[in-house]
N, C-alpha and C positions, 0 to 999 in steps of 0.2 A: 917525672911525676907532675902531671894538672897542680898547678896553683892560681887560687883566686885572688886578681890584683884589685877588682871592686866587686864587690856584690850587692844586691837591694834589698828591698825589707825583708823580715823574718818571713818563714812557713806560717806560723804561729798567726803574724799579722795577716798574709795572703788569705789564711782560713776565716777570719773573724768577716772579713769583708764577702767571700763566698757565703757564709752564713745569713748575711745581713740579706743581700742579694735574693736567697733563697726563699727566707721567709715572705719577701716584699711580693716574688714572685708568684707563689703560691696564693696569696692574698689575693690579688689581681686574678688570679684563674678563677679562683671558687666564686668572684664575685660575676666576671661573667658568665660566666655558666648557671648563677640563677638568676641572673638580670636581664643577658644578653646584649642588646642593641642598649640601652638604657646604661649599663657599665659602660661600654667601649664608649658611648658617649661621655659620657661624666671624663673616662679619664684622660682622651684625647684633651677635654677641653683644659684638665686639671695639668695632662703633662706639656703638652703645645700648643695649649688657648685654641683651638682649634676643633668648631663642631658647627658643620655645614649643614644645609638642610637634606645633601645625602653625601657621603664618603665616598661615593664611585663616582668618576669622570663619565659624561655622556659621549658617545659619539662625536655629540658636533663642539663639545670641551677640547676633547683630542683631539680634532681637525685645527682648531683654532691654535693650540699650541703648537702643532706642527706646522702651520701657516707663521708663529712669529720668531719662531728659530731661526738664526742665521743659516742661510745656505751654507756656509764654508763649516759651520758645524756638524752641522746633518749628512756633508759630508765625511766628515772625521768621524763621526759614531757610525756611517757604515762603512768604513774601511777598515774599525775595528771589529765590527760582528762579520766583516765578509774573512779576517782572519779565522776568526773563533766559531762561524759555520764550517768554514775546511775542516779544521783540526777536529771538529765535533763528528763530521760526516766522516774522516775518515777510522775515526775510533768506532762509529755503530757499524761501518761497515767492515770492522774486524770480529763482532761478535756476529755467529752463526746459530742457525737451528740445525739441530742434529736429530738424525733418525739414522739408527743400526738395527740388524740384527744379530742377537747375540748368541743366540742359538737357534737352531731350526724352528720356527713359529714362534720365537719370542721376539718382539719387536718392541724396543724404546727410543725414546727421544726425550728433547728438551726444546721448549719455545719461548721466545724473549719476547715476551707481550707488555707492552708501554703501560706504566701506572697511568689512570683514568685522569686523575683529579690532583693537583698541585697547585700548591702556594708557596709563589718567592716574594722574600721579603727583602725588600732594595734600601738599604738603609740612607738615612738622610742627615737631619742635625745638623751641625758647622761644617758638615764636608755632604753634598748631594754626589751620591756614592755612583755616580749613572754608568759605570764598569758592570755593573752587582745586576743590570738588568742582564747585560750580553750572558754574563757567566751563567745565569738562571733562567731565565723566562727561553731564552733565543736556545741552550742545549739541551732543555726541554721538550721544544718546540720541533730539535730534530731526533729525539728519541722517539719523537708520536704522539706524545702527551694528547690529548683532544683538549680539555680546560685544563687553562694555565690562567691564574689569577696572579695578581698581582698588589703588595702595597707597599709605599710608599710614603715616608713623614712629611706634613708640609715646611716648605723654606722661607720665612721670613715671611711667615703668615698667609702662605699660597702654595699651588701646586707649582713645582720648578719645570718649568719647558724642558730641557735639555734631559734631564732624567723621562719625562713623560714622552718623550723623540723615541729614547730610545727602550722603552719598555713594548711603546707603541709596534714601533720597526722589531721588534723581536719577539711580537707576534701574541703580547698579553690579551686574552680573550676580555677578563675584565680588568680595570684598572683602579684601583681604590686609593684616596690622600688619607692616609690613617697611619700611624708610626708608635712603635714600642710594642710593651707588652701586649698591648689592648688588640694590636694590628695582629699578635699570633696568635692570641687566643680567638679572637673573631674567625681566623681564616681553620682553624685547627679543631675548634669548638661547634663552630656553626652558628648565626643568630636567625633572628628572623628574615634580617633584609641579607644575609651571605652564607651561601650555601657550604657547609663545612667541604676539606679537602681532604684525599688520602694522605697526604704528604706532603711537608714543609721544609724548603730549602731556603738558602741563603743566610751573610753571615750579619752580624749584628755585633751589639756592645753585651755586656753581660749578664745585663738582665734580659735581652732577646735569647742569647744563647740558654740561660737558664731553664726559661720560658717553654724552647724547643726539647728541653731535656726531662721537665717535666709533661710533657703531652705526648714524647715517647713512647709507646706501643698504643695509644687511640689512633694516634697515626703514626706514619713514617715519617722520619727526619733522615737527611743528605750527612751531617754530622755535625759536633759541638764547636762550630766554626765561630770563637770567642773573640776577644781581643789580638789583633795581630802582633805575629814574631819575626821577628829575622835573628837570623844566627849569620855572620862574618866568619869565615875559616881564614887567614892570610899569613900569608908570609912574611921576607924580607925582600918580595919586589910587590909588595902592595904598595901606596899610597896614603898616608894617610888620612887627606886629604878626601881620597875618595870613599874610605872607609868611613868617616865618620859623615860624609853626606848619605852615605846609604843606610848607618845605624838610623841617623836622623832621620829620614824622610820617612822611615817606617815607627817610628817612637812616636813623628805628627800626627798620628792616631788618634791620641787620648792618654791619657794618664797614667793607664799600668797596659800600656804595649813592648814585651819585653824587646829590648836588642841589646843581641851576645856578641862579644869578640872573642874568639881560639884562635891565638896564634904564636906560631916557635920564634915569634922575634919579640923580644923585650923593650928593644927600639922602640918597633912600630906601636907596640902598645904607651907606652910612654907621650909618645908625637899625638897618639889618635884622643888619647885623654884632653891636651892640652886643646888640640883643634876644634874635638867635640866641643868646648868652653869655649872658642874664640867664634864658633859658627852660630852657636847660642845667641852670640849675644846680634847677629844681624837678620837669622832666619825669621818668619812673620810669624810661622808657627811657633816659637821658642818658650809659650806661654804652657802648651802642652809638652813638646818636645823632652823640653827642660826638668818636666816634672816625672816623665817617664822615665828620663835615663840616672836619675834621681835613683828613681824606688824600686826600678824592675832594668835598669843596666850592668852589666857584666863583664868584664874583661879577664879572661883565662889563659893560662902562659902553659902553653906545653912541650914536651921536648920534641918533640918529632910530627911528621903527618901523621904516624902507626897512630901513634896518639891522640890526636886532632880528630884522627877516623870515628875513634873512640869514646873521645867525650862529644863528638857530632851526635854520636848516634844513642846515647843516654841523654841528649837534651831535646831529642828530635823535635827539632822546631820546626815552625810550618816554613819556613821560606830560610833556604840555603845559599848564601852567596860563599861562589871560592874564587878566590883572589889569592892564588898561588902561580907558581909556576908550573907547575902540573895540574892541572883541571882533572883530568881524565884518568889520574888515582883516584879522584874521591869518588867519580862517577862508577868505578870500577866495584869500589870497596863500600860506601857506603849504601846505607838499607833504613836509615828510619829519617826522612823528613817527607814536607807536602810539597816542596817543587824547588828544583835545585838549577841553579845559576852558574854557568860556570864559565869564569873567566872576566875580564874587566870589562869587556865589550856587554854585557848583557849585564840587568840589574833586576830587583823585585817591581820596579815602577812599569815595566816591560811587562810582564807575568801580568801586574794588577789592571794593567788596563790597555794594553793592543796586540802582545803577539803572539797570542791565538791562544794559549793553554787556560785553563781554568784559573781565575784566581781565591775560589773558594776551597780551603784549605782545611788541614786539620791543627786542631790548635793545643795548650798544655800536654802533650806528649800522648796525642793522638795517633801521631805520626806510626809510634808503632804500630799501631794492626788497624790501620787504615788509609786509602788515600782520597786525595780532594774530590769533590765533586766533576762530575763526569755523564755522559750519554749516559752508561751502564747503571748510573742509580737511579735513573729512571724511570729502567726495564728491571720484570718480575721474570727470571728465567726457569720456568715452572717443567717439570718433568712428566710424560705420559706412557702408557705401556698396550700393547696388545697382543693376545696370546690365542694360537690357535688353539681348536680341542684337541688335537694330538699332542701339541705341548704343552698344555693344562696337566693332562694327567701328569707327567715325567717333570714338571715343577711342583705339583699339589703331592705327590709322593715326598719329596726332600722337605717341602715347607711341613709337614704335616710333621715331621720325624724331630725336626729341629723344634717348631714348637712343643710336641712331646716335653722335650730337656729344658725348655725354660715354662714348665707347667701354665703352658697358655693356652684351655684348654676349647676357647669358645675362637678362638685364631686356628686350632687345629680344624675344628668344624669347620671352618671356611674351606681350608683344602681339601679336605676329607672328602664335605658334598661335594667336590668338583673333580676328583678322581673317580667316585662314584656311577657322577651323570656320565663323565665323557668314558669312562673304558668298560662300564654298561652297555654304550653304546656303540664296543668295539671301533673305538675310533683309534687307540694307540695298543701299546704294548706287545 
């Protein structure tokens, strides 16, 4: 039986700060949407002092920043997007247009036609997130997308080069220094100076997330890609050592980034407590770290893998590391996280930024009935039919019958006149 050897704050408290969150973000929407450019200003300047005399980078802005990057940089951000174009091209080129016929003149299909119009939002703050462009803008960019905008917070009261490299090189048509709420509603809402989008990806803190969840059916959103999680599955040939550098490194997040440990050894859980507390006290991050594994860290002791399977997959957290000695049970048996790790050689640091898979995830128990962002949510796979006259009539008889029984009586008309015209005209029967 799952026993919990730490747990973090209450549901109770978790909801109160979702509340808060909620209201704040709501606020910010209704006030751009009747202010427009006049909000997004005020609150860039209110939230990161920052209000330029335009938010969008011009052409020869982005040549220059790309001009002061280090070459050995520039080379690193494209050896990671020349990962994460493979992986991307070889995902769109598993999805297919169909066309059958399904009976003699009746012909359908289905076409995967690229959403028009997107906004990623690359997030910034104390960590310049420049992963979040490749994952967004660059699989995008190989779904078809035609505009792909782009924004971005400024860092230490400018645009950051390295992020602007790589938004650049993956292929942002525009580029805006604009961060937080102001940044989704502008790109989601539309002002005067930024033309709204169909659809907003990328991940964010939790008022970005909120943000996206509220503009939900005006547009599209990728999904509620909130504060990050890791879950640890391990055993008694983990490491503690490594376990608790890998809870950490994803807890350097922010404040309430949960990370979980599941594992059958009581040992290792014992070592990973003490380590987590010894690594605390050297890590640079430890100011956040510290506070996350505080309020939203976990350690769970259970009896078996069956088990481990189990409560893995009622916690489905977006990022699964297994540090077992079997990997390839979990992969077998488990079904609810956003991208799984498996074994000691691969970590989430890997995922979040070079070898090739998306690191845009699902987050609070998303996992179940959805996965991370992908080519695929970028394409609308829209279905079409076409029906001869001789199979008109021999479908417009059955459709006519069956709407009969569910008294639809202006649906039968449709069939009706088209049995009508075409066996009228001696074309079937």
């Amino acid at each position: 039986m799952a026993t919990d050897l730490k747990t973090g704050i209450t549901e109770a408290a978790s909801r109160a700060a979702d509340d808060a969150v909620r209201k704040t973000v709501e606020s910010i929407l209704q006030d751009v949407e009747t202010r427009g450019d006049e909000a997004v200003r005020a609150y860039s300047q209110k939230f990161d002092r920052w209000a330029p005399a335009d938010f969008r980078l011009s052409p020869a802005a982005i040549a220059e920043l790309l001009e002061r990057v280090d070459p050995g940089v520039r080379r690193d951000i494209e050896f990671a997007q020349r990962q994460i174009r493979v992986f991307a091209e070889a995902q769109r080129d598993a999805l297919r247009d169909v066309e059958i016929e399904t009976m003699p003149g009746v012909t359908l299909g289905h076409k995967n036609i690229p959403i028009q119009s997107v906004g990623c939002y690359v997030p910034g703050g104390r960590y310049p997130m420049i992963a979040s462009a490749h994952m967004s803008i660059l699989t995008a960019k190989v779904a078809g997308v035609p505009r792909v905008i782009a924004c971005t917070p400024p860092y230490e009261g400018r645009a950051h080069p390295e992020t602007i490299v790589a938004m650049a090189l993956a292929g942002a048509d525009e580029i805006y220094i604009l961060g937080g709420v102001q940044a989704i509603a502008a790109m989601g809402l539309g002002t005067a100076s930024m033309a709204p989008v169909d659809m907003l990806v990328g991940p964010g803190n939790a008022y970005v997330a909120e943000a996206k969840r509220q503009l939900f059916g005006r547009v599209g959103i990728d999904l509620l890609a909130g504060p990050t999680e890791i879950l640890v599955v391990a055993d008694d040939t983990a490491s503690a050592d490594m376990v608790a550098t890998d809870l950490l490194g994803q807890a350097e997040h922010g404040p309430n980034s949960p990370a979980v440990l599941v594992t059958t050894s009581r040992a290792l859980a014992d070592a990973v407590v003490k380590e987590v507390e010894r690594q605390l006290t050297v890590l640079p991050t430890a100011d956040l770290a510290g506070v996350s594994w505080r309020d939203y860290g976990r350690i769970i002791l259970v009896d078996d893998e069956a088990e481990a399977v189990e409560v893995a997959d009622e916690i489905a957290s977006e990022h699964v590391e297994i540090l077992t000695r079997n990997p390839q049970y979990f992969l077998e048996r488990m079904k609810n996280y956003g991208s799984l790790f498996l074994g000691p050689e691969t970590n989430v640091a890997y995922g979040d930024k070079v070898i090739g898979t998306n690191h845009i995830l699902p987050t609070r128990r998303a996992a179940r009935y959805t996965g991370g962002l992908w080519v695929g949510k970028f394409l609308k796979t829209v279905t079409y039919q076409h029906v001869t006259p001789e199979a008109t009539v021999i479908i417009g008889e059955y459709c006519s019958r069956l709407c009969e029984i569910e008294r639809f009586w202006g649906h039968k008309e449709q069939a009706d006149h088209r049995v009508r015209k075409y066996a009228k005209a001696g074309v079937a029967q």
